[in-house]
C-alpha positions as CSV (number, residue, x, y, z in Angstrom):
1,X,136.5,71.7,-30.4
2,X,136.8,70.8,-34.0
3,X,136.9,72.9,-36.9
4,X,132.9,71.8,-38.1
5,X,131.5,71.6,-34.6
6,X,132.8,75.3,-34.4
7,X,131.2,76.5,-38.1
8,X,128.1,74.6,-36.5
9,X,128.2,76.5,-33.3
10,X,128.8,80.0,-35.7
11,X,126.3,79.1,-38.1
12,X,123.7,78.6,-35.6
13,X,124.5,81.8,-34.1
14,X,123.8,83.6,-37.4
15,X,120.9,81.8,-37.9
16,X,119.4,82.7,-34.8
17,X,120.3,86.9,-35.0
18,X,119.0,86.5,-38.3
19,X,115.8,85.3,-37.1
20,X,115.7,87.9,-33.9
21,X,116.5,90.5,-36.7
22,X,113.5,89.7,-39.5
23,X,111.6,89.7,-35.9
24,X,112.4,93.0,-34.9
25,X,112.2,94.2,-38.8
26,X,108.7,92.6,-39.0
27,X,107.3,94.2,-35.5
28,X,108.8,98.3,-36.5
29,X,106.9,97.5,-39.9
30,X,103.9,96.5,-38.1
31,X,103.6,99.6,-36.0
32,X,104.7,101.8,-39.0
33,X,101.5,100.0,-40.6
34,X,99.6,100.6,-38.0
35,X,100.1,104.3,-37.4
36,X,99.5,105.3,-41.2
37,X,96.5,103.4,-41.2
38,X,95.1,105.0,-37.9
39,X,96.1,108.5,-40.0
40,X,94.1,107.7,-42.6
41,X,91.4,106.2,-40.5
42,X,91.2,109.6,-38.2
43,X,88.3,112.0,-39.7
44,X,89.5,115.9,-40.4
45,X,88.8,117.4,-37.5
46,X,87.6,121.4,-39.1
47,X,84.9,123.1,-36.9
48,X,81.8,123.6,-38.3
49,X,81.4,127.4,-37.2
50,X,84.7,129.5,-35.9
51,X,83.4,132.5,-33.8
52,X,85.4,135.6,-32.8
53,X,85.1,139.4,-32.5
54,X,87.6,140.1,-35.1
55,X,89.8,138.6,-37.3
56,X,93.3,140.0,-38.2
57,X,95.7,139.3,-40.9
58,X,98.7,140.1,-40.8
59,X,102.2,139.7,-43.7
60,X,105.2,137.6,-42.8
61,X,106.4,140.5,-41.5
62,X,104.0,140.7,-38.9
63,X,102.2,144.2,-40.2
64,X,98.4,143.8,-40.7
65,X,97.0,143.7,-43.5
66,X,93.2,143.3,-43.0
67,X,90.8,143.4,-39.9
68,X,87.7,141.9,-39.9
69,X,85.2,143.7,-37.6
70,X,81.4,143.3,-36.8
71,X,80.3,145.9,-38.8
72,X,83.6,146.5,-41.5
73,X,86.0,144.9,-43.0
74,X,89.8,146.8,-43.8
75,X,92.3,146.3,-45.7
76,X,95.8,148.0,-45.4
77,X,99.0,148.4,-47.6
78,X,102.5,147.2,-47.0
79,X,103.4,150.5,-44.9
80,X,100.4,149.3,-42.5
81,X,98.4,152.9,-44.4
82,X,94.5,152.2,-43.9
83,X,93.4,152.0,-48.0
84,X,90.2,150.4,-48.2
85,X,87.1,149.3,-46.0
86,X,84.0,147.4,-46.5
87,X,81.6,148.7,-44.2
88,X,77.6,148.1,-43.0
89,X,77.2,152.2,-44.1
90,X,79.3,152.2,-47.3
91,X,82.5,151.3,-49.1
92,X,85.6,153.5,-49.0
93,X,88.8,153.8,-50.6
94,X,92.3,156.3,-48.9
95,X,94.9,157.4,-50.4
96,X,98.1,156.8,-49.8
97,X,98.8,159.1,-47.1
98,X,95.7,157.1,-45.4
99,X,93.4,160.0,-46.4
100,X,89.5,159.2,-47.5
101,X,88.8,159.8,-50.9
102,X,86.2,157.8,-52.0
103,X,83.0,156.7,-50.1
104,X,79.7,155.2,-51.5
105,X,77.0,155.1,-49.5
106,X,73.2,155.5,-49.5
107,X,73.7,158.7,-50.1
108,X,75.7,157.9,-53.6
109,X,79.3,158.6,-54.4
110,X,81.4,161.3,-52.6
111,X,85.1,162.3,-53.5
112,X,87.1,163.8,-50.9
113,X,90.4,166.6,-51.6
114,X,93.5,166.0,-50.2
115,X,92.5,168.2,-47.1
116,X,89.3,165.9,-46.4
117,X,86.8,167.8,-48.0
118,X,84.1,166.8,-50.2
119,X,84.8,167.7,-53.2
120,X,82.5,165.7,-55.3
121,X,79.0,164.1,-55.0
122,X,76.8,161.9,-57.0
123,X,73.5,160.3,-56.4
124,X,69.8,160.5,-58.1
125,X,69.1,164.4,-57.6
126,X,72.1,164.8,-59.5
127,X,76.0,165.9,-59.4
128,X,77.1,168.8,-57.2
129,X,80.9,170.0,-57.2
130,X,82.6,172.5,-54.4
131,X,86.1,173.8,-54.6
132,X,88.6,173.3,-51.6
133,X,86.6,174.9,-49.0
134,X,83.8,172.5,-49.2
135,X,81.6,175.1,-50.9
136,X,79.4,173.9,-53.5
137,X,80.1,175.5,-57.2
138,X,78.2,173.8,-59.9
139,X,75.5,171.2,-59.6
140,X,73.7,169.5,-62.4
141,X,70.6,167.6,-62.0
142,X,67.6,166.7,-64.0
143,X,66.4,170.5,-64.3
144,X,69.6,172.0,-65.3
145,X,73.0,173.2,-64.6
146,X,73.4,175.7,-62.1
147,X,76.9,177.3,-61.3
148,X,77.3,179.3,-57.9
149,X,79.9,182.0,-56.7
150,X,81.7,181.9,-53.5
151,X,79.0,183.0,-51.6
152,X,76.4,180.7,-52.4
153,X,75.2,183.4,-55.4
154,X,73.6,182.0,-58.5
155,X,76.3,182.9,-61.0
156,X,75.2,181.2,-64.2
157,X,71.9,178.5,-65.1
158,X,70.3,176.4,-67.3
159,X,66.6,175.3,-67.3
160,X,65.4,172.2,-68.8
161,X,64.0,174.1,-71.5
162,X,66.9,176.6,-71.7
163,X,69.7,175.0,-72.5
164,X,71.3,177.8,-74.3
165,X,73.8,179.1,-71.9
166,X,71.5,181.9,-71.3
167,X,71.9,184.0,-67.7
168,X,68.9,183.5,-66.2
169,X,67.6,186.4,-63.9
């Protein structure tokens, strides 16, 4: 063969793998086209109403960090400690330790000792305090301030009227 009947055998060849080439280019861009507009095409799919027993959160660690119940909701600290809860009868807070300090209810707002023991309450009739044992010292309310020994005894009141500190027999 002669030297331009082989460049014209080459050059056809190129021409047609160029051609089979922008073929195959044009076909993968095509599909590419095809699948991002099917993506966008494709409605969300998010459920209208997700239904369970309880819900459960947990940290990248794995240690949970709030539980979602029927009737409360809880949230713990990084130790996993029980700290807080929402619940149908009242809202609570523990200490650290995982302890119950703090719960307000219908019945108003009670603080707990270390031990467990209420220590304080609050509500309409008024504020009552009792020392570790649970026993109540001193309440205030509306009609005065009374103060109580360990026993229960009246140790010290105040009427309405008599606010003077006066022992009252």
């Amino acid at each position: 063969m002669n030297k331009i009947g082989l460049m014209e055998s080459r050059l056809g060849k190129l021409e047609r793998d160029n051609r089979r080439l922008k073929m195959a280019f044009g076909v993968m861009s095509l599909l590419f086209a095809t699948v991002v507009f099917i993506g966008m095409a494709m409605p969300q799919q998010i459920p209208d109403v997700i239904s369970a027993h309880e819900f459960h959160v947990v940290d990248a660690d794995g240690a949970p960090r709030a539980r979602m119940l029927i009737d409360r909701t809880s949230y713990f600290d990084e130790d996993g400690m029980l700290r807080a809860t929402s619940a149908s009868d009242g809202i609570g807070y523990n200490d650290a330790n995982g302890t119950g300090r703090i719960w307000v209810d219908q019945y108003g707002i009670g603080y707990y000792g270390e031990n467990g023991t209420l220590r304080l309450r609050m509500n309409s009739g008024g504020i009552v305090v009792a020392d570790d044992n649970g026993t109540f010292r001193t309440r205030m309310n509306a009609s005065g301030f009374v103060s109580y020994g360990e026993k229960g005894d009246v140790i010290w009141s105040t009427g309405q009227d008599d606010l003077t500190g006066r022992t009252r027999n």
